[in-house]
N, C-alpha and C positions, 0 to 999 in steps of 0.2 A: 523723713524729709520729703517733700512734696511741692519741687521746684516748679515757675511755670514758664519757663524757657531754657532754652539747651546750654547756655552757658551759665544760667544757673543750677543747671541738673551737674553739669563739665566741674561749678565751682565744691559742689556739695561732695560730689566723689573726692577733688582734691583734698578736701579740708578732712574728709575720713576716708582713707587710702583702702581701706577693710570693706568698703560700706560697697553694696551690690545693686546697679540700676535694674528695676522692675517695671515692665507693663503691663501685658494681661496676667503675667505669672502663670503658666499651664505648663511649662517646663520647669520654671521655679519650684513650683510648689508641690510639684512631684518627688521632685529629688530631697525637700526638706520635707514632705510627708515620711519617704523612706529612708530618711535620715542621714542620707548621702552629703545631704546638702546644711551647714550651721552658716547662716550670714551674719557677721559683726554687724550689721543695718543695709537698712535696703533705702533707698533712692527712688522716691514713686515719681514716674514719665508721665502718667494721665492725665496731669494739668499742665500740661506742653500743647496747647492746641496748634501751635506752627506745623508738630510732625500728625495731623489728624488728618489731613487734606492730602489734595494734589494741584498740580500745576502742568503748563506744556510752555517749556522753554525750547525755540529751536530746533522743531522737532524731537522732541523727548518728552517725557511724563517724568517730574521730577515727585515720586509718591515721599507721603510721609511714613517715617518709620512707625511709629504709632496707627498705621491704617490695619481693621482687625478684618479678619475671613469674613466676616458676616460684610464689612462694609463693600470689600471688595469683590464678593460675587453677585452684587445688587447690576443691574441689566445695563446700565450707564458705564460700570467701569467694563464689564463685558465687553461695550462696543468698544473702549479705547484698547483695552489687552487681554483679548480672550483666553489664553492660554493659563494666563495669571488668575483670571475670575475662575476657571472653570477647576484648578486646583484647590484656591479657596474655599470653592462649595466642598471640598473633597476633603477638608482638611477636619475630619471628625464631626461629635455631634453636633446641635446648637450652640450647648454650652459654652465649646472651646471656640466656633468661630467666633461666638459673640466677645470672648476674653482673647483668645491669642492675637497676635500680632504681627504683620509682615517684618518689623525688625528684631522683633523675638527670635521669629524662625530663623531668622538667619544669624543668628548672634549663638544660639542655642548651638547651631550645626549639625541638628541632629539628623544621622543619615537617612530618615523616612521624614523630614519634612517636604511636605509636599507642595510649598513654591520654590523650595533649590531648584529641581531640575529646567523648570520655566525661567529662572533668573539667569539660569547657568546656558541656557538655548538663547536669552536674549543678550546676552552678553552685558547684563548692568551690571552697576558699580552701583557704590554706596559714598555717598557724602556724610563724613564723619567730623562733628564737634567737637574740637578740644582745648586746653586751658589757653587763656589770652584771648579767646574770639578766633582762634585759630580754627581753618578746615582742610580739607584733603579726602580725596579720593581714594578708593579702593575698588579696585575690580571685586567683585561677588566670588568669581573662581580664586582670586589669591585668597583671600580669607579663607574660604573652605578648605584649603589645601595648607592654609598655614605658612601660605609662603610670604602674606603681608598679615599682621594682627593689629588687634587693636592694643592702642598704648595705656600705660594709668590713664585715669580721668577722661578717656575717650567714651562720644557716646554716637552709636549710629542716628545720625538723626534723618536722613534719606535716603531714597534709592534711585537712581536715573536709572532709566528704561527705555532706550530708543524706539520709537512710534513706526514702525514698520509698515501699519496700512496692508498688511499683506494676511492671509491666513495663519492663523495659527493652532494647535491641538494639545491637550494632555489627556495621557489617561493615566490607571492606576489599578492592579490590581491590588487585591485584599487575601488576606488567608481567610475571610469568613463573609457571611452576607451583609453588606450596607455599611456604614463611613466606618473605616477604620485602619490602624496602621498601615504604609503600604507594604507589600510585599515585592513590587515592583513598580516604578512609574516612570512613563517615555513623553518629554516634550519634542516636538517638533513644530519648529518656525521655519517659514519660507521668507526669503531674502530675495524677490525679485529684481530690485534695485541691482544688488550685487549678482544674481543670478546662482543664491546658494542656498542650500538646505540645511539647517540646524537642525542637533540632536539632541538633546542629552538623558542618560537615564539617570534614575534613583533608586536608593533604596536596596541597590545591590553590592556597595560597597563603600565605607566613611563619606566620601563625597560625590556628587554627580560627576558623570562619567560622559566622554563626547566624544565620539565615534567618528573621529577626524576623516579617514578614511574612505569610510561607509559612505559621511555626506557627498565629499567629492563627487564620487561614483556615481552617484544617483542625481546627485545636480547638473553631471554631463547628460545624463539620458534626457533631463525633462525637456520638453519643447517650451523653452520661456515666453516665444514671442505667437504660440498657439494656446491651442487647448489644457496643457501642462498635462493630459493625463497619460497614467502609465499601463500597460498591461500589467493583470494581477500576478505574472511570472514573473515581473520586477520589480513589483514591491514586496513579494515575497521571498525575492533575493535580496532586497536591502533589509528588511526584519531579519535576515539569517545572519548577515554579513554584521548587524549591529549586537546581535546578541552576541556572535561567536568573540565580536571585539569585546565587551562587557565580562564576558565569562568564557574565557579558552579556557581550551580542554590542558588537561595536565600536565606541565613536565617529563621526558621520559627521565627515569634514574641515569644517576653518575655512572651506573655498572652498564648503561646499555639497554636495548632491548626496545620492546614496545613501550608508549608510555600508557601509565594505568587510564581507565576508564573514568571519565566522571563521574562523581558520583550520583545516584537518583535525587536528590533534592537540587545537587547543581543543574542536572539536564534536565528536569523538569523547570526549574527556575529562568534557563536559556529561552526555554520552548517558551514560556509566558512574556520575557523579552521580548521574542522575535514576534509575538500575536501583537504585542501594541503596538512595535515599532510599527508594523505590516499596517494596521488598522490607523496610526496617527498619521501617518504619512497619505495612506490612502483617503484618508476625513480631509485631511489640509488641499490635497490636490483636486478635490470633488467638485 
């Protein structure tokens, strides 16, 4: 089925309750490569050109769910949401930006996609298509978290992104040289308006993780109405302060005592935490 608009994408799912909307398929078709995955039919999005674009409502970026890696790390979407392009670029080879999709990745969930963390620091939602012409919002973080899902016949078909005008950063590491899974990745957006720093990481746990505490902290220190910058002794205490929130150290036992050591792949995992945060933070305030 190969609808070319959201309410006929919303009607096709209705009419077969089994059937599974697809866009670029890079998570799809992984999982039914390894068999994981049998779809009763699949629902092709690509001749939806509504969700292919974007828009600026009221200060916002209303992007289409349909916008793919390659589109959005091209130098135009950069100037609107750098944080977002520069994850894009990040998001594996050619292949998959050229196929994957902004509302793939976030529909997929998967905990090393590499615009959660960026969506999850900007704090957008998702406008979601459902039967009757019906829509409705979702913040990015309920979905992840499972605390709002999507219903039958629901299909993301945007994302609102507030236009901050302010800096913003991602990085990422890799366990290997050059695009690939993350092993860790840290956005940070500055909120001069409200005079607050956003965090969030990935990659370290089913969903992006935001270091409520950290930001506080460190959005007291910065000088908003100067220079913004900070000595590297305190941004090297807010990369520690965000890792150690991401990945504390262990429980002590029920019996007492000290608690066990982290283990070497978690403290090594923290240490690479606390270099992006240290670094994202440090790139945004420059």
């Amino acid at each position: 089925m190969l609808p070319t608009t959201l309410d006929e994408a919303v009607a096709a799912l209705s009419a077969v309750p089994a059937a599974v909307p697809v866009a670029g398929g890079t998570d799809l078709m992984t999982g039914v490569n390894a068999g994981h995955l049998r779809p009763a039919a699949l629902v092709g999005l690509g001749r939806i050109s509504e969700i292919r674009g974007w828009q600026y409502l009221d200060g916002e970026a209303l992007l289409g769910a349909g916008l793919t890696h390659a589109r959005m790390g091209r130098p135009d979407f950069a100037a609107l949401i750098p944080a977002l392009a520069a994850s894009a670029r990040a998001a594996g080879p050619p292949q998959i930006r050229n196929a994957g999709t902004l509302g793939g990745n976030v529909v997929s969930a998967h905990p090393t996609g590499d615009t959660l963390p960026v969506l999850a620091a900007l704090e957008a939602t998702l406008v979601v298509a459902g039967p009757e012409g019906a829509r409705r919002e979702i913040p990015v973080s309920h979905l992840l978290a499972s605390v709002d899902m999507l219903r039958p016949s629901e299909v993301v078909g945007h994302v609102r992104v507030p236009l901050l005008h302010a800096p913003q950063t991602f990085l990422k590491a890799t366990g290997r040289t050059g695009p690939g899974r993350a092993m860790a990745s840290v956005a940070v957006v500055l909120d001069p308006v409200q005079r607050g720093v956003r965090c969030a990481v990935g990659a370290v746990a089913p969903m992006p993780l935001r270091p409520l505490e950290a930001e506080r902290w460190i959005a007291s220190l910065i000088d908003w109405d100067g220079q913004r910058g900070l000595a590297p002794e305190a941004l090297a205490a807010f990369g520690d302060y965000v890792a150690m929130a991401c990945i504390p150290d262990p429980a002590p036992s029920e019996e007492g005592g000290e608690a066990p050591a982290l283990p070497p792949a978690a403290f090594h995992l923290r240490r690479t935490v606390a270099t992006l945060a240290r670094r994202g933070l440090g790139r945004a305030l420059a």
